[in-house]
C-alpha positions in Angstrom: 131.5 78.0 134.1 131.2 76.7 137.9 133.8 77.6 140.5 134.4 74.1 139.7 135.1 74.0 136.7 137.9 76.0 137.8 139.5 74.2 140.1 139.8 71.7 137.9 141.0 73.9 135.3 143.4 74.9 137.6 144.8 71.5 138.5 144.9 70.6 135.1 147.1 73.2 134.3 149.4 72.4 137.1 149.4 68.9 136.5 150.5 69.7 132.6 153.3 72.3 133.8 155.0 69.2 135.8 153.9 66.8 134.3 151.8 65.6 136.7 148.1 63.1 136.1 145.4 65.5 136.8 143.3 63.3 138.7 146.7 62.0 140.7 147.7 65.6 141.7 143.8 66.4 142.9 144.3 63.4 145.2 147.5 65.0 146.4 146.4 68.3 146.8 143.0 67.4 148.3 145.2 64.9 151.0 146.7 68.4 151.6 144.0 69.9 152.8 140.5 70.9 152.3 141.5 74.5 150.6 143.6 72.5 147.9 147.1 74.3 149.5 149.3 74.7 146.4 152.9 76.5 145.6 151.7 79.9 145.1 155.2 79.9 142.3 153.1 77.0 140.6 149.8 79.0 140.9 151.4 81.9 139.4 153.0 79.9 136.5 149.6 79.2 135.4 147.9 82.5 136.3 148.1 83.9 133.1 146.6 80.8 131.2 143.7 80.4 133.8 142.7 84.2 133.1 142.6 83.8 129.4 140.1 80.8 129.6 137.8 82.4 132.1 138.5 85.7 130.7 138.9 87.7 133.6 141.9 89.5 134.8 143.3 89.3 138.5 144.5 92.7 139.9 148.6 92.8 140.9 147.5 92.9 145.1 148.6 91.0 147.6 145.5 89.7 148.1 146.0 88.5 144.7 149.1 86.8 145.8 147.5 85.5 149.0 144.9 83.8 146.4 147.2 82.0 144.7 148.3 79.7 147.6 145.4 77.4 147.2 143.4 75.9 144.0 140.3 76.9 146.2 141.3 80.5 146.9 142.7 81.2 143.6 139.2 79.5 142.0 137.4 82.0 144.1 139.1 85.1 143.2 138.6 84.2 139.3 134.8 83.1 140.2 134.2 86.6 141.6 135.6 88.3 138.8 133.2 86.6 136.5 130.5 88.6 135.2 127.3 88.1 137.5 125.2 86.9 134.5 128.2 84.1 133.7 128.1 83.1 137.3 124.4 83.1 137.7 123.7 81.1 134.6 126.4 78.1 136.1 124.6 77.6 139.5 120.6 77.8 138.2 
């Protein structure tokens, strides 16, 4: 899985808890800014979801919380929780 893979993960999940278009809600977001700037009360709705997929687990911190305001920033903090083979395997 890239740190890609997700983002887009993520904005799919957001799009299908307001039923939203994906690919209409990455224009939005993206319009927003280059991190992606979301609700972090959306992020968190889908928080739980996006953990069990990637199977990784995001510690309660407010960096955790401060993650969870963009897709980008929330991708990242699930990409480094990733076990280094995972994430080594997805960029080669």
């Amino acid at each position: 899985m890239t740190k890609e893979d997700i983002e887009w993960l993520i904005i799919e999940l957001l799009a299908e808890d307001n039923a939203r278009d994906a690919a209409d809600l990455l224009q939005e977001l993206t319009a927003a800014g280059a991190n992606m700037p979301v609700d972090s009360l959306l992020a968190a709705e889908v928080l739980a979801r996006v953990q069990e997929q990637c199977e990784v687990e995001l510690p309660t911190s407010a960096e955790t919380a401060r993650a969870l305001r963009s897709v980008k920033t929330f991708a990242q903090a699930v990409w480094d929780l990733l076990p280094k083979e995972q994430s080594k395997a997805a960029t080669a």
